[in-house]
N, C-alpha and C positions, 0 to 999 in steps of 0.2 A: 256309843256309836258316833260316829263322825257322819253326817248326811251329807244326799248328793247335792254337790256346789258348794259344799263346806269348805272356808279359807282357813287354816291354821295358821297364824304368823310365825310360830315357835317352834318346839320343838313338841312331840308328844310321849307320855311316860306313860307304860301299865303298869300298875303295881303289882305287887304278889296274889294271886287269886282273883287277878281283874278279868278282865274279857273283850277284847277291840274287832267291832264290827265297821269296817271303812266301804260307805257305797261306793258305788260308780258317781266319778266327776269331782272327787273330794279332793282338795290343796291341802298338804304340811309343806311348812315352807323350808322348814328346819330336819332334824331327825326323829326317827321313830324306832323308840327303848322300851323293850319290852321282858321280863324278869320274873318268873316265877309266873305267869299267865297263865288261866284254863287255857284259853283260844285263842287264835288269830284266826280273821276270814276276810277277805278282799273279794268284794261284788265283784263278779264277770262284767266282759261290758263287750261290746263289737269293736271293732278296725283298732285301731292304735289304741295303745292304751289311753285311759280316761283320768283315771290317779295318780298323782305328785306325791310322791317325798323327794323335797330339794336335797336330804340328808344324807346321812348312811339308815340303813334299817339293821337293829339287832334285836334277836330274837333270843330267849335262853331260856331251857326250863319250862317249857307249856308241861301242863300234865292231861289236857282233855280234849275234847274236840266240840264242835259245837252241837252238834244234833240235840237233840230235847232240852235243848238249852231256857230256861225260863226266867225270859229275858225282856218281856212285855207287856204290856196290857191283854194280848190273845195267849193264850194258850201255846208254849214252843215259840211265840212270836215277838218279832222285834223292829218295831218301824214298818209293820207288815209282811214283811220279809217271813217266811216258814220255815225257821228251825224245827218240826216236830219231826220232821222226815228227811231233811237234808239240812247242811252236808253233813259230810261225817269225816272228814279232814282239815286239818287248818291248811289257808291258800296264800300263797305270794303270787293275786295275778291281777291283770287287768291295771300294773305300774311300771309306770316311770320312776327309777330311783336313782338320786342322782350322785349315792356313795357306794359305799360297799352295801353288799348282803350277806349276812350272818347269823347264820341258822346252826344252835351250838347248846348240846347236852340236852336237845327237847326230848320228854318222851313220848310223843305222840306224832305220828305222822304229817309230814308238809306236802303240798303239791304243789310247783314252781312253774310259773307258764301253763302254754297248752299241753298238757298231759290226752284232753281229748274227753275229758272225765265232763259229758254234758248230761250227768245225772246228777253231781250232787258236789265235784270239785273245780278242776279249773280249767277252762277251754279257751281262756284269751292269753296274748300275749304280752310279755316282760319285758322291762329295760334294765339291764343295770350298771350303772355308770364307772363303777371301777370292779371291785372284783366278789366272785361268790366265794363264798367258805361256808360248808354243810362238815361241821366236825362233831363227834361223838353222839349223833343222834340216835334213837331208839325208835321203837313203836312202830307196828309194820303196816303199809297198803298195799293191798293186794292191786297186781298191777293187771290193767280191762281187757276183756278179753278182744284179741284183733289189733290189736296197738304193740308198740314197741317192748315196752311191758309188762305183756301175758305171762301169765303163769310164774309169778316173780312176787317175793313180797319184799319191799323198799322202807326204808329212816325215812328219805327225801326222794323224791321223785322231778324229776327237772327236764322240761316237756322241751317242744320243740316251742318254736317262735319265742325264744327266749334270747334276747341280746345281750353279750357280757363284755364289757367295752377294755377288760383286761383280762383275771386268770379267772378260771374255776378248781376250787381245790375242796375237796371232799375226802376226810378220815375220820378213820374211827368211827364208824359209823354202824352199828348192827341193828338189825338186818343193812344191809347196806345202802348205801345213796346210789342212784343210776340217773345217767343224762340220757337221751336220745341222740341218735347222728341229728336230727333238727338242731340241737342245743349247741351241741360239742362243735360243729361248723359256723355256727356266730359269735366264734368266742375270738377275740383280739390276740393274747398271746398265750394260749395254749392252756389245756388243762392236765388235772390229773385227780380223776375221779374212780374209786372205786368199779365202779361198773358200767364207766362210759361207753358211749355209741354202740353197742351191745350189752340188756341188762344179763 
């Protein structure tokens, strides 16, 4: 776990079978690599995002998600935090990133920005500083019902209030990746996403 107000000067590595829980307010100054992972999960937070990585973020290979994760002194818990019952996806939100994002051969489902998911995935908003690529993902969410999403099961899912300061590209992907019109309208120069602005 990286806690809130946590400085990273470096870079940071998961190993194979690790698990990265990043609160809200946490600094990497550097990149965030991560390579055969159970999980990723990035605390929600309100207004702007609250979390730095000055780097690129690469993701590859998650094979779980966090839920009943047993992961702390309580029970499902971790810094407090209640894994027994939520979430049950790994999340890209509530950052500022200040390279690429690269979400590549995972097989478990991602939730990118505000997807709207304020039961148990990601309701805040992204940055990311040059470009997304969600290639060959696996592992489906079901998308909530009343949102862009419904009735739809998604690799990645990539909400609105999500800023892409160059492309967004998305292949290969089964079930497939889907952006929101929120997502696909703050992107710099253009995407090409499977199931954009309509999943």
């Amino acid at each position: 776990m990286i806690g809130p107000g946590a400085h990273v000067s470096g870079n940071v590595t998961v190993l194979a079978k690790g698990a990265l829980f990043v609160r809200a307010g946490a600094t990497i100054d550097g990149s965030l690599l991560a390579n055969g992972a159970k999980w990723i999960y990035f605390e929600n937070g309100t207004g702007p995002p609250s979390i730095s990585v000055g780097g690129q973020m690469i993701v590859s290979g998650t094979t779980a998600t966090p839920i009943g994760a047993p992961t702390g002194p309580g029970a499902g818990s971790w810094g407090g935090f209640d894994f027994a019952t939520r979430p049950q996806v790994n999340t890209v939100c509530n950052v500022d990133i200040g390279g690429n994002l690269k979400l590549v051969s995972n097989r478990k489902g991602f939730e990118v920005g505000n997807v709207h998911d304020g039961s148990f995935g990601c309701f805040s908003p992204t940055s990311v500083g040059r470009s997304l690529l969600a290639v060959a993902n696996s592992g489906g969410i079901a998308g909530l019902a009343g949102t862009t999403f419904a009735g739809g099961s998604f690799s990645v899912l990539i909400g609105d209030q999500v800023e892409i300061d160059n492309l967004l590209l998305c292949v290969g992907n089964h079930p497939a990746a889907a952006a929101s019109a929120g997502a696909t309208a703050s992107i710099a120069n253009g995407e090409q996403c499977e199931n954009a602005t309509t999943p």
